[in-house]
Every structure is written in C-alpha cells, then in structure tokens.
C-alpha positions as a Markdown table, in Angstrom:
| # | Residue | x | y | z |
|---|---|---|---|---|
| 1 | Unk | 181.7 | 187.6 | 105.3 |
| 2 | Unk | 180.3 | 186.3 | 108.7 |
| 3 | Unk | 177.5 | 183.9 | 108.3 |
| 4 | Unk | 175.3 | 183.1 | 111.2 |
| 5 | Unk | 174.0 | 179.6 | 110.5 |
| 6 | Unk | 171.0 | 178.8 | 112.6 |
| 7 | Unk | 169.6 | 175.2 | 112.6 |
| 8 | Unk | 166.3 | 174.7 | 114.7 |
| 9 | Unk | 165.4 | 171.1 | 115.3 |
| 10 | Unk | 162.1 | 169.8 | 116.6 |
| 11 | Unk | 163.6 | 170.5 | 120.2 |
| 12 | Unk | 166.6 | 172.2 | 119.7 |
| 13 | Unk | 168.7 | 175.1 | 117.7 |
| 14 | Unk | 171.9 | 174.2 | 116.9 |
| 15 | Unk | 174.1 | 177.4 | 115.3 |
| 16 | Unk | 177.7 | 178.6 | 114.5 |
| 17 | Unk | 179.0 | 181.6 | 113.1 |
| 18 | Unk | 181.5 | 180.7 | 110.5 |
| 19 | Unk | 183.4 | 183.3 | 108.3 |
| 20 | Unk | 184.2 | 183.4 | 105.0 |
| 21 | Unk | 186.0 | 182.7 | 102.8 |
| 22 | Unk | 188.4 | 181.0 | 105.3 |
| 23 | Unk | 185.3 | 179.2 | 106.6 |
| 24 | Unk | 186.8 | 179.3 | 110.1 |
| 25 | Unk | 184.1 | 178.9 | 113.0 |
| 26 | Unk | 185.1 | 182.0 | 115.3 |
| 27 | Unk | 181.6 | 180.0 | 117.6 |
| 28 | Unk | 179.1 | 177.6 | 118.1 |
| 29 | Unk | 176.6 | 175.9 | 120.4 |
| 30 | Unk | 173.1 | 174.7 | 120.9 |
| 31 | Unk | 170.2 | 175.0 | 122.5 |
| 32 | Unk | 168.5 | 171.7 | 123.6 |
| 33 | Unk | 165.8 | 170.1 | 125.5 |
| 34 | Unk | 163.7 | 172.7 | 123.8 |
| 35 | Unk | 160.2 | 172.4 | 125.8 |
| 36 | Unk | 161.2 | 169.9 | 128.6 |
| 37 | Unk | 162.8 | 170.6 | 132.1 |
| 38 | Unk | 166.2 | 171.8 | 132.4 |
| 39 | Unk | 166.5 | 172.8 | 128.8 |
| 40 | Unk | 170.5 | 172.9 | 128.2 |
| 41 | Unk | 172.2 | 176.4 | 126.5 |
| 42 | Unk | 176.0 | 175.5 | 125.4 |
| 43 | Unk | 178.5 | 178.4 | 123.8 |
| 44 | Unk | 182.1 | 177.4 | 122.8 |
| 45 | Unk | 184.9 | 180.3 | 121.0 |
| 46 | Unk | 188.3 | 179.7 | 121.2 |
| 47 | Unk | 188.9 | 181.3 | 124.7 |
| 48 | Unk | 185.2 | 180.1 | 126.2 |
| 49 | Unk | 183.4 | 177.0 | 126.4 |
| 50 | Unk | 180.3 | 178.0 | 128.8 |
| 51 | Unk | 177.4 | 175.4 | 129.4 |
| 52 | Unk | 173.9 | 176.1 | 131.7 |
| 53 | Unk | 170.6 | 174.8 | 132.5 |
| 54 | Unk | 167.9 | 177.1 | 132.0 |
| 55 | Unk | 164.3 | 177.4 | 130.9 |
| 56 | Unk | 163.6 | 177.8 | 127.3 |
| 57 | Unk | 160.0 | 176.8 | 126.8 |
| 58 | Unk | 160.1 | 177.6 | 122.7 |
| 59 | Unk | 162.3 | 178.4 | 119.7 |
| 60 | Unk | 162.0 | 182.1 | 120.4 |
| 61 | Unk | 163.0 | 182.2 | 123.5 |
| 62 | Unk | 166.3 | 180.1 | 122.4 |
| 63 | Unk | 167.5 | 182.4 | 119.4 |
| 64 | Unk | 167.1 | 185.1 | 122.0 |
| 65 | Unk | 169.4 | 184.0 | 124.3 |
| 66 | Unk | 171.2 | 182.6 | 121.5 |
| 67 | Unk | 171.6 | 186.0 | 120.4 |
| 68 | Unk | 172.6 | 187.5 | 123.8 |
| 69 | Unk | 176.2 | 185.2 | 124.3 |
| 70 | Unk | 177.1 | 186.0 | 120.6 |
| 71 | Unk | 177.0 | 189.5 | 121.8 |
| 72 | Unk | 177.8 | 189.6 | 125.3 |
| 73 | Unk | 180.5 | 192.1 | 126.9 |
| 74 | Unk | 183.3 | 190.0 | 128.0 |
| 75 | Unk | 182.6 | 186.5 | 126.0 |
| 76 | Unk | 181.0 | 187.4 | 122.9 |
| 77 | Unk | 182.6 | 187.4 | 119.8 |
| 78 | Unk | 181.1 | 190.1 | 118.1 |
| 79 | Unk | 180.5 | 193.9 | 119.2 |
| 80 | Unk | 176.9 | 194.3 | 117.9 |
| 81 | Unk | 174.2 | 192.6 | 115.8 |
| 82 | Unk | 175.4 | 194.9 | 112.3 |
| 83 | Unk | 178.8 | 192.8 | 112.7 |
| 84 | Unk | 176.9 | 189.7 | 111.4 |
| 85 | Unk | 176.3 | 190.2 | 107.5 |
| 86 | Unk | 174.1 | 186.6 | 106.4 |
| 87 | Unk | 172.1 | 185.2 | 108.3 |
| 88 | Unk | 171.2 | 181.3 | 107.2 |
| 89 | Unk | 168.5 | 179.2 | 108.3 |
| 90 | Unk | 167.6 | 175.2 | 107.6 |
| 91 | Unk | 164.2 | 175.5 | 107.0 |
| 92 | Unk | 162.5 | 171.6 | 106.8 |
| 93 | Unk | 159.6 | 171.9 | 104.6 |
| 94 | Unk | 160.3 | 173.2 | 101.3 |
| 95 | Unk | 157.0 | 171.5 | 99.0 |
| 96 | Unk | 157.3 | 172.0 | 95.3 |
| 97 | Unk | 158.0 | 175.8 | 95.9 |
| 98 | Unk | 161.7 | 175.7 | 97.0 |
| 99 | Unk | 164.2 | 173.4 | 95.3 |
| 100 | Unk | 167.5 | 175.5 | 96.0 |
| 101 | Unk | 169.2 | 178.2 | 97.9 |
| 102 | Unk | 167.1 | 181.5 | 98.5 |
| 103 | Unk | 167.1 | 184.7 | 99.5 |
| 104 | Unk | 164.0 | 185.2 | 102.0 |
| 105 | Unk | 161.3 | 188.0 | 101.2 |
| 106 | Unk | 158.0 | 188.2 | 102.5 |
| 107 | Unk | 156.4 | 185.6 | 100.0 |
| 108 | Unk | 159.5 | 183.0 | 100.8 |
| 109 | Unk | 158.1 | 183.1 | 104.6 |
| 110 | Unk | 154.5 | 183.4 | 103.7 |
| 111 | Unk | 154.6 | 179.9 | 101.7 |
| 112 | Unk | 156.8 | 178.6 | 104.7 |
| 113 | Unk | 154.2 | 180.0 | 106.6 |
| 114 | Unk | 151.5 | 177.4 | 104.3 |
| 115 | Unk | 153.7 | 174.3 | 104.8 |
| 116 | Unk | 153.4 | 174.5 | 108.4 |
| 117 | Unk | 150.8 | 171.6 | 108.8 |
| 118 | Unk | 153.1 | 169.6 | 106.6 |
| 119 | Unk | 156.0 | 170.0 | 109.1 |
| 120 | Unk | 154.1 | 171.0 | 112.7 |
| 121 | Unk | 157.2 | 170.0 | 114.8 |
| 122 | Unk | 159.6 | 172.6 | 112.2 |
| 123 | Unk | 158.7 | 174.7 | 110.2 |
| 124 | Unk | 156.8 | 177.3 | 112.6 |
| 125 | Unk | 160.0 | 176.7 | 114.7 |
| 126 | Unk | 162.2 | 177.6 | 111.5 |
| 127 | Unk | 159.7 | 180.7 | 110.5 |
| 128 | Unk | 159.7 | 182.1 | 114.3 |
| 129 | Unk | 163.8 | 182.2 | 113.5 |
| 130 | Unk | 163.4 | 184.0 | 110.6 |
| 131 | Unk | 161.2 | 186.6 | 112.0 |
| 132 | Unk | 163.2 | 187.0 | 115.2 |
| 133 | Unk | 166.7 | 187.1 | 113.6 |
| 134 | Unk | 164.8 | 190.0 | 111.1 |
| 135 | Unk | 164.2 | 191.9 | 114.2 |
| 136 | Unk | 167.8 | 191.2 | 115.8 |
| 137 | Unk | 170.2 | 191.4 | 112.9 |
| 138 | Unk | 168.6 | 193.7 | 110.8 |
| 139 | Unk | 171.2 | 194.3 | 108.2 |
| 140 | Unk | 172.1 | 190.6 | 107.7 |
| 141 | Unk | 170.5 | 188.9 | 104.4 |
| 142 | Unk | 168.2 | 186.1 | 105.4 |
| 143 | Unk | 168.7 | 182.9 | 103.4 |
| 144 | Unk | 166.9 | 179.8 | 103.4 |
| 145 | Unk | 168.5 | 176.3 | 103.0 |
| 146 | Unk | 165.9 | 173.7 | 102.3 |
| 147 | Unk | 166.2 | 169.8 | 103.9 |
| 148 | Unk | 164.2 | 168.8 | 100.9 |
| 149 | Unk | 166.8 | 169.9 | 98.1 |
| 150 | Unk | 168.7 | 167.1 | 98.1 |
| 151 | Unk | 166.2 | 164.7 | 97.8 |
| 152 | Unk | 165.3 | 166.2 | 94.1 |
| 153 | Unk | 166.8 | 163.4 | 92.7 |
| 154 | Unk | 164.5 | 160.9 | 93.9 |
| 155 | Unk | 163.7 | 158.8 | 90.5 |
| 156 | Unk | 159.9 | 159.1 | 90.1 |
| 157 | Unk | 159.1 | 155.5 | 91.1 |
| 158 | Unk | 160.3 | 156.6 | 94.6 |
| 159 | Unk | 158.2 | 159.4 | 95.1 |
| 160 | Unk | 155.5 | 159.1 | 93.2 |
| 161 | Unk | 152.7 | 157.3 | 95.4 |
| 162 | Unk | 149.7 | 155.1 | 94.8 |
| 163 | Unk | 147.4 | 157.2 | 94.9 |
| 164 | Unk | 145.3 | 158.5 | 91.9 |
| 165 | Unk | 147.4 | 160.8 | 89.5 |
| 166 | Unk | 145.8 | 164.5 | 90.2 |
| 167 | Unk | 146.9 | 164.2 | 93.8 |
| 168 | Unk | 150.7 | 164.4 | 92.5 |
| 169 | Unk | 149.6 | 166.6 | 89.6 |
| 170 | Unk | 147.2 | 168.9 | 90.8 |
| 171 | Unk | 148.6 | 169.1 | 94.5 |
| 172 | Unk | 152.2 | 168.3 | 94.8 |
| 173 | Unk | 151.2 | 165.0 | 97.2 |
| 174 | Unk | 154.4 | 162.8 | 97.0 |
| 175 | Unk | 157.6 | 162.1 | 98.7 |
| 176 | Unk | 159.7 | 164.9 | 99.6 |
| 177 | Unk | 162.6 | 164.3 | 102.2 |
| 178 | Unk | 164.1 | 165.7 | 105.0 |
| 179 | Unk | 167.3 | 166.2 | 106.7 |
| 180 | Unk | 169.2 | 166.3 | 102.9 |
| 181 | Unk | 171.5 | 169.2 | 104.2 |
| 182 | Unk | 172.8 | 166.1 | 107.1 |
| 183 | Unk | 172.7 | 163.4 | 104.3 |
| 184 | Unk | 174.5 | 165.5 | 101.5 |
| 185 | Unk | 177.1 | 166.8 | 103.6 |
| 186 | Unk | 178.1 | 163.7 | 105.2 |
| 187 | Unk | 177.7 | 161.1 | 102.5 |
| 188 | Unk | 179.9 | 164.1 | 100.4 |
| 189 | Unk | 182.5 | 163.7 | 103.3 |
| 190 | Unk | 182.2 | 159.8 | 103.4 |
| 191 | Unk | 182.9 | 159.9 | 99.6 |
| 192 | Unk | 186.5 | 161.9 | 100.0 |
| 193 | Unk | 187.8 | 159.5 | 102.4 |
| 194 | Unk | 186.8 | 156.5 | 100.7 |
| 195 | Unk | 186.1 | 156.7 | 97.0 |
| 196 | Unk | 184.5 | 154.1 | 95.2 |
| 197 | Unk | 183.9 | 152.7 | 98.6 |
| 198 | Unk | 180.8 | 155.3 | 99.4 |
| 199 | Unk | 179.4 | 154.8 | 95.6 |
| 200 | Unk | 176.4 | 152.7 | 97.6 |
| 201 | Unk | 176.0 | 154.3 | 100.4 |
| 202 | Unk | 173.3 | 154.4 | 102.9 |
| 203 | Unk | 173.3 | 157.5 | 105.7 |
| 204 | Unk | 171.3 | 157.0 | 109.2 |
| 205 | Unk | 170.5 | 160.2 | 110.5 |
| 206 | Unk | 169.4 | 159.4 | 114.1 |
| 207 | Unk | 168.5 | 162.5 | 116.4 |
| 208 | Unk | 164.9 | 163.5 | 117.8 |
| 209 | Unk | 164.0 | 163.3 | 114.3 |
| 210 | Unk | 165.2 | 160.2 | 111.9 |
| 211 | Unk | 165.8 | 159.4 | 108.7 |
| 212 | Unk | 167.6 | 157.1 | 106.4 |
| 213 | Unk | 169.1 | 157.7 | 102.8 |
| 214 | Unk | 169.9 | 155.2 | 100.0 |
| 215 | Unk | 172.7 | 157.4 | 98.2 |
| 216 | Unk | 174.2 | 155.8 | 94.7 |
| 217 | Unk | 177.2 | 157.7 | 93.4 |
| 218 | Unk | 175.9 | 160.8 | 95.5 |
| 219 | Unk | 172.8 | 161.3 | 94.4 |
| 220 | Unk | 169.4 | 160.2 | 97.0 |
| 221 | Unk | 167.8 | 157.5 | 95.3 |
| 222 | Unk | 165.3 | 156.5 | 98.2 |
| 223 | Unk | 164.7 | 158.1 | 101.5 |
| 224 | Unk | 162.1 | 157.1 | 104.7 |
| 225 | Unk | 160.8 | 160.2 | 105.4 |
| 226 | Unk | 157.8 | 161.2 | 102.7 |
| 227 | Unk | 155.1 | 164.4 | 102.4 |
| 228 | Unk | 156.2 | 164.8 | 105.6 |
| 229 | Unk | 158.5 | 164.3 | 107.9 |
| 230 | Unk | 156.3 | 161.8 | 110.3 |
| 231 | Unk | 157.0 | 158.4 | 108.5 |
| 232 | Unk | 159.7 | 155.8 | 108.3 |
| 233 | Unk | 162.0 | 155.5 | 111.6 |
| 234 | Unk | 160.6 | 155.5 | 114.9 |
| 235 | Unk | 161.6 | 158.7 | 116.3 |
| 236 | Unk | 161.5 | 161.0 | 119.5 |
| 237 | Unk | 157.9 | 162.0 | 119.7 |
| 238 | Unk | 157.0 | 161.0 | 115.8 |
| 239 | Unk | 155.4 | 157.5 | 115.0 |
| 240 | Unk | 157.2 | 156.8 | 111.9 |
| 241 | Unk | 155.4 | 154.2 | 109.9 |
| 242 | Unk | 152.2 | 153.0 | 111.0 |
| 243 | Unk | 148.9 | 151.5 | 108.8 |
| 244 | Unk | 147.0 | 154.3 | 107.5 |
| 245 | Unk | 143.5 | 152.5 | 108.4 |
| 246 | Unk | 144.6 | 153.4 | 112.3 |
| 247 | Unk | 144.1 | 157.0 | 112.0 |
| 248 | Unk | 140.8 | 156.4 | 110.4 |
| 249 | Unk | 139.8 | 153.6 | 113.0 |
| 250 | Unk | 141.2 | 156.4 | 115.8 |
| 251 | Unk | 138.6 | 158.9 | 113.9 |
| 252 | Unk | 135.6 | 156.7 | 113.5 |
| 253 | Unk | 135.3 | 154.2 | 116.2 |
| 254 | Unk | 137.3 | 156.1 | 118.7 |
| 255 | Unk | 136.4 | 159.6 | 118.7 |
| 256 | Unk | 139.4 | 161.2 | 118.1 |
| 257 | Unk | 139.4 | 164.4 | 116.2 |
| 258 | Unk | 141.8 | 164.6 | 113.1 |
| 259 | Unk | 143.5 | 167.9 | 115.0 |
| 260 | Unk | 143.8 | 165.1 | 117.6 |
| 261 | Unk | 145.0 | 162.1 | 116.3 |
| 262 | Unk | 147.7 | 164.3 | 114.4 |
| 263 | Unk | 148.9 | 165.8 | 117.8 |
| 264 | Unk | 149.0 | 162.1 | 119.4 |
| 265 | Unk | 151.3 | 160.1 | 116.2 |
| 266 | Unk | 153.3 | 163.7 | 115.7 |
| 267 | Unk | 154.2 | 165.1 | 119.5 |
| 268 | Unk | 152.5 | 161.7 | 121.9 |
| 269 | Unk | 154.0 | 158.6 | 120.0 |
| 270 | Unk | 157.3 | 157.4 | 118.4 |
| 271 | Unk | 159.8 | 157.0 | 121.5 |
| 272 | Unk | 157.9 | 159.3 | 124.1 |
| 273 | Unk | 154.6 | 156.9 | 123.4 |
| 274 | Unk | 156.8 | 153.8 | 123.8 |
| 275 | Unk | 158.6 | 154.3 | 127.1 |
| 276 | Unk | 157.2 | 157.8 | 128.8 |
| 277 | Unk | 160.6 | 159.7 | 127.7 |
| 278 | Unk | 161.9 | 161.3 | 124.1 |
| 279 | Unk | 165.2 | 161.7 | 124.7 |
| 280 | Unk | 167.6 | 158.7 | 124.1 |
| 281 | Unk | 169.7 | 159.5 | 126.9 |
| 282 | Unk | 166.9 | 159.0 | 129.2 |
| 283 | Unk | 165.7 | 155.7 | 128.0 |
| 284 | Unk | 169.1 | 154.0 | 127.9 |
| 285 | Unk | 169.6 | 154.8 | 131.7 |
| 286 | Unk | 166.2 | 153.8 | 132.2 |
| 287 | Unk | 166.9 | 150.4 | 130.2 |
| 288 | Unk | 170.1 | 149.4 | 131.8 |
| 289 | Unk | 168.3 | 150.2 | 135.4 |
| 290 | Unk | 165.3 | 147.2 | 134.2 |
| 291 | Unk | 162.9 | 149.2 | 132.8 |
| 292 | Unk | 161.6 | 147.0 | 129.9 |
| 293 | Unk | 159.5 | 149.6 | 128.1 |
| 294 | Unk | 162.7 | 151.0 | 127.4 |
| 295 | Unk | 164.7 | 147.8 | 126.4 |
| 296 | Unk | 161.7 | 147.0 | 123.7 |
| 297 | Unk | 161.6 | 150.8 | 122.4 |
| 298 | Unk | 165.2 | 150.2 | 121.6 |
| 299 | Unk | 164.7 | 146.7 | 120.0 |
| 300 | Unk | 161.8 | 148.2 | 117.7 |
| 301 | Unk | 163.9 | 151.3 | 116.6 |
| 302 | Unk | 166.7 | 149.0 | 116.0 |
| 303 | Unk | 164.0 | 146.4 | 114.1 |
| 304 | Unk | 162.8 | 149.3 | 112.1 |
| 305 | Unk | 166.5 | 150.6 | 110.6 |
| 306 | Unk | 167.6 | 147.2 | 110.1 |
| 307 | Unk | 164.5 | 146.4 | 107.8 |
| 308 | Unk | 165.6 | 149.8 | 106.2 |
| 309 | Unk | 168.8 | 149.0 | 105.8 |
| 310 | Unk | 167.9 | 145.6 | 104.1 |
| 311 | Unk | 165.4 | 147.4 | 101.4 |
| 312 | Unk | 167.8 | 149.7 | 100.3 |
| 313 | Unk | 171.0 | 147.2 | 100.5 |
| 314 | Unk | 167.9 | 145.5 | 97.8 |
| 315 | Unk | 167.5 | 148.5 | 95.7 |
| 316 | Unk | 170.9 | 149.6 | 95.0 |
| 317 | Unk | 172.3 | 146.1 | 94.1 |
| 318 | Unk | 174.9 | 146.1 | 96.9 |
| 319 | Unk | 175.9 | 148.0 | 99.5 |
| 320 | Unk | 179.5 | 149.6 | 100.1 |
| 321 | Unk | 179.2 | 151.9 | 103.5 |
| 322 | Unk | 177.0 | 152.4 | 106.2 |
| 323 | Unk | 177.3 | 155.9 | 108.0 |
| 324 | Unk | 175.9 | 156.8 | 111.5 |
| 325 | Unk | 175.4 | 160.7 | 112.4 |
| 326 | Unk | 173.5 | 162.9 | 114.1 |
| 327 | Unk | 173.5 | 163.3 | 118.1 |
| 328 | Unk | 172.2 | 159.5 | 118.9 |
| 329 | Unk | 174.3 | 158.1 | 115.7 |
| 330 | Unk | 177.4 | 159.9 | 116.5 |
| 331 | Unk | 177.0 | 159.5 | 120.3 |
| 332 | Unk | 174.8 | 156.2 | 121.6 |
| 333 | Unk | 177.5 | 153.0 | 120.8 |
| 334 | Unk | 174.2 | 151.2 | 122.2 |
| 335 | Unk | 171.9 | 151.8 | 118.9 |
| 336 | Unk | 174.7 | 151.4 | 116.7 |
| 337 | Unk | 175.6 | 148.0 | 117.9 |
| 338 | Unk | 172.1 | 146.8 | 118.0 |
| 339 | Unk | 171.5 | 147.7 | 114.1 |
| 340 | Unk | 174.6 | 146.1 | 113.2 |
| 341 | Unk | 173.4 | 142.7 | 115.2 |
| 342 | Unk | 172.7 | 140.1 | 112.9 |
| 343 | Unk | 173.3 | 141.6 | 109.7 |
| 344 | Unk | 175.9 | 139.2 | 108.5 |
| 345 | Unk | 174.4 | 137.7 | 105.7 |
| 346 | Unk | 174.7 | 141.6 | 104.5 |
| 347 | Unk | 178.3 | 141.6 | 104.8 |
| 348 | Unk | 178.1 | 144.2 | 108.0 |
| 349 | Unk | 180.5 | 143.1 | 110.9 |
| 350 | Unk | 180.8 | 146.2 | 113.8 |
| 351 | Unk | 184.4 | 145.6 | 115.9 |
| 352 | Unk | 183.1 | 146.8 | 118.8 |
| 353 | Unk | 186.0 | 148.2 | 120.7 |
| 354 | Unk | 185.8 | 150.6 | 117.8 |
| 355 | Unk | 182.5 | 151.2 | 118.2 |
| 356 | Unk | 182.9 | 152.0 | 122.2 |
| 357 | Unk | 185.8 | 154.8 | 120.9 |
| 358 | Unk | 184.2 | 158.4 | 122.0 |
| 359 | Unk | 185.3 | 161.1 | 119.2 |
| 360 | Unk | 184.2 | 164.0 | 117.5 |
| 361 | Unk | 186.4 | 163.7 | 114.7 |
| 362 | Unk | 185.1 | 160.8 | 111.5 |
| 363 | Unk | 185.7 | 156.9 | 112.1 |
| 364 | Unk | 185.3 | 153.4 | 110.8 |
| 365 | Unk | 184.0 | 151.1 | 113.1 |
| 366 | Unk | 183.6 | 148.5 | 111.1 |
| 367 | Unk | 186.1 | 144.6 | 111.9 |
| 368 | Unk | 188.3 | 143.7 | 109.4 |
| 369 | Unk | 185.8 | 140.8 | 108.2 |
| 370 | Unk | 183.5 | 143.3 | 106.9 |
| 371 | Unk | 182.8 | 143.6 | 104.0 |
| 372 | Unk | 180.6 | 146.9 | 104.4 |
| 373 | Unk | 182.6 | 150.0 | 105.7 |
| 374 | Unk | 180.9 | 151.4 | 108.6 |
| 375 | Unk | 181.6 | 155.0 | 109.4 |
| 376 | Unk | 180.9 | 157.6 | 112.3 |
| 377 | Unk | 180.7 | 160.8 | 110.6 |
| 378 | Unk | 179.7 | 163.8 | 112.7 |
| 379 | Unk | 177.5 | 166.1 | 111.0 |
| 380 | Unk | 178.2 | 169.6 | 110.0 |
| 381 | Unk | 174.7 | 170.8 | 108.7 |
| 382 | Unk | 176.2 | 174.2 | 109.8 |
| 383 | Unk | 179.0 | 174.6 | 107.6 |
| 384 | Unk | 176.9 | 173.5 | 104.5 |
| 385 | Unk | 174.3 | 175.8 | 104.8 |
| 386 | Unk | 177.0 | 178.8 | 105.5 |
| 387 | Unk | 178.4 | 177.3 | 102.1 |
| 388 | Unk | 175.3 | 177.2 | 100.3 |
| 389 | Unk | 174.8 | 180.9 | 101.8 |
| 390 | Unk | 178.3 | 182.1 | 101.0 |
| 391 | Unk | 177.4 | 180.8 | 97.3 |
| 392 | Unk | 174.4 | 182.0 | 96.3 |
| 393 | Unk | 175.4 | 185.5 | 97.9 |
C-alpha cells in the first residue's frame, strides 16, 4: 500500500510517501515560506535531493507542485496519480465531531468546513488539500488524522473552563489541543529509548505554530493550546496568551472590528508583531546583528515556555524528560539554551556542546548533573498518520 501523507502547516506542507507494510519512505519534502517571498520547494528519493525558490502564494498552489515532482518524468517516483492508493491528511481542528481515524466523505469535509473560524490559519489550508488531492489522485481513499485526538485524555479539570456550564454542554466550548499527532509520536519514541525515564514527560513543539504537552505514562494530561489553536506559547504570527479584556478594550474604545482584532492576534501578533519577521531564522540573524526587538522576542518566548515548563513540572509531581521537536526545537540550539537557563532548582542542566551538535537522528542534550533527561527528538508526524492510515484501512 502507498500512502501519501500530506501535513499542511500554517505556512507550510510537509509530505512523504511511505509504503506499507515495510513503512519504507520511497520520498519526502516540503513546501515552506508558504505566503512570504522566496517560498522554498524541497524533494529528496533515494537517487534525488532537489531544492528551489519559487512563488507559492497558498496551500493550493503547494500540493500542486507538490504533486508535479512526485510525478515527474525523470525524478518522480511514481508513473501516474492511480499508483498512489491512500491519501492521508493532518487536519488541526477536529471539535467534538472527530475523535479518531476517518475515512473522508462529503459530511467529514463539510464539518471541517464549520471549524474553520476555530482554526483560520489550518483548517481551510487542510480542507483545500483534501479537495485538490480528490481532484489529483482520484482513486486514492482520503483519510483524516485529527491533531486533537490525542488530547482526549485531558482529565476534565483541564479542559473544562470557567465559564457557565451550557457553554461546554450545549456547545462543545472547552480545551481541545493541537499538534497531538507531533506530541504522541514523539513522546511514544522518547518512551522506547528511555522507559520509566519518559513516565513524566513534557513535549515542546516549537515550529510557526507552538505548543507544549504535560504527558504522564503516555497519556496528555495538560496541553497550552485550548478551543483553538491561538493560546499559550508565543508563536509565529499567533499571540498566544494574552488578557481577554484586551480584545474587548480593542473593540470598544478602539474601534476595531471583531473580524479585525481576530486577524491582528491570529496572522499580525505573536513573533511577526514583536520584531517585524515570523520566521525564527530571520530574527536570530537579526538579533545577533543588534536588533533588540529581536533579542526581547526571544527572551519572552523563552519566558513563556519556561513558566510552562514550571506549571506542568507542578502538576505531574516531578518531572523525568524534557523533549524539544519540531523545526525551531530540532534545529535553533539558541531557544533551547535559553529555556534551559536558570532552571536549576528544576533539576534541568543542558551540556551545551551537546546542545550545539547538528543531527537529524534523536539525542540527549542534557550534562551529566541533570537530573531531567533532555532530548532532541525529530518529529515524524508523517509516518504516524501513514500508520494510523494503514490501520484503519
């Protein structure tokens, strides 16, 4: 069976076509930059690794010329579109509809379709996906893989917020969480290598989008993300946490619109509102050439992990592991040293010659002092949902 796993981001789409049951990836890449200049298209097989700069202004125009290298003549690694036989997508948002695996129909996209203002920066990204894949693979089933799934078993005293009881029971208003298919997968594979070691665990997802996990024996028991995926870290283009009463004060005394004030904290704020860029790479050249918006968006998002890191280090009673992934926690040594600054009295001591290591393969960066592992563990949403895909099918 050849799954096509395609993972659309807030400005990227990530993919790999893995088959089954040998679960070897025959290719894979990404499409990022999404929306800004010099948008970057990457394609690696075995015989080709190709890279360019090119313009995609939108998700659709990315699966398309996704689409185009799987197929192409003389580095494609399939003939036509009828070779690929599943086709599965990370869809963000999945509400109270959607707490597993399924198979996509017409009323799976149309209720996709209704979470859309829950998940503006996603889920039309994710539906636009489905639809274009329909229309290129036409024989492939269409499977949807849920970020919310793992975060099921929130305990109610997590989710539940204060707010009077017929918003939860009448319409589903409560914490959901996001990025599970990233926080299962490598707290699973955090878990094999150290046992007992990962039975606290907490999982930093840090990309354009961030999130953090408190994860006892395997389960997520508390997550920063909410309703939707806007609060907690400070993110690319996303606020994270901010008091409520602004939005109104934004509304009444400003002028804003509420169509307004949700476009300025969802696509305006977060790291782009700080320091005039959203992607990391650009603010840590810009900090280390003086800019000091830049060196105080970096302080707050460290600020703002290490205050998560403390609350759920409360929560579970202890702490075993910390685990770094995603592109800025697999990739920026910077963020990760700052979040480990200062957390002694936790136990968390970062060697950092290990930390300044460059790998794609899992690590522990942690000094011998430590007594909290700290682990590097590159992400692999891809391969879990082409599991969960080759499961359920």
């Amino acid at each position: 069976m050849n799954i096509l796993v395609l993972n659309a981001g807030s400005s990227s789409i990530k993919y790999q076509l893995i088959t089954f049951p040998s679960r070897v990836v025959l290719c894979s890449g990404m499409a990022e930059r999404i929306g800004l200049e010099k948008a970057q298209l990457h394609y690696e097989s075995a015989e080709h690794d190709l890279s360019e700069t090119v313009e995609i202004p939108d998700h659709r125009i990315g699966l398309k010329l996704i689409a185009a290298h799987l197929m192409h003549k003389e580095h494609g690694i399939i003939q036509s579109a009828d070779d690929i036989d599943a086709v599965g997508h990370r869809v963000v948002h999945g509400g109270s509809s959607f707490a597993a695996t399924t198979l996509i129909n017409e009323e799976v996209k149309t209720k996709i379709e209704e979470l859309f203002s829950l998940a503006p920066l996603h889920n039309p990204g994710n539906l636009e996906g489905i639809r274009v894949s329909e229309s290129i693979f036409t024989n492939a089933k269409q499977v949807a893989v849920f970020d919310t799934a793992f975060h099921q078993s929130i305990p109610v005293k997590a989710h539940k917020y204060a707010i009077p009881n017929r918003f939860l029971d009448e319409h589903g208003i409560r914490l959901y969480g996001f990025h599970g298919t990233s926080h299962k997968y490598v707290s699973e594979t955090t878990r094999k290598q150290l046992g007992h070691r990962g039975d606290k665990l907490i999982s930093i997802h840090l990309g354009n989008g961030c999130s953090i996990t408190a994860i006892r024996n395997g389960k997520s028991v508390d997550h920063s993300l909410g309703f939707s995926p806007m609060n907690g870290l400070i993110m690319g283009t996303r606020s994270g946490d901010i008091d409520p009463s602004i939005v109104f004060y934004m509304m009444d005394r400003l002028g804003y619109s509420a169509e307004e004030v949700n476009r300025i904290l969802q696509k305006e704020s977060g790291m782009l509102g700080l320091t005039g860029f959203s992607d990391l790479r650009d603010i840590e050249k810009a900090a280390d050439e003086g800019n000091s918006d830049c060196q105080l968006a970096l302080t707050m998002n460290a600020y703002r992990i290490q205050k998560f890191i403390g609350a759920y280090a409360a929560l579970m009673n202890g702490l075993d592991t910390i685990v770094f992934t995603a592109g800025i926690g697999e990739n920026s040594q910077r963020v990760r040293k700052m979040v480990c600054e200062n957390m002694d009295f936790l136990g968390i001591q970062l060697d950092e010659a290990k930390n300044e290591q460059r790998s794609k393969d899992i690590r522990e960066i942690h000094s011998e002092a430590s007594r909290v592992h700290i682990l590097v563990v590159p992400t692999n949403e891809e391969l879990e949902i082409a599991q969960q895909v080759h499961d359920l099918l």
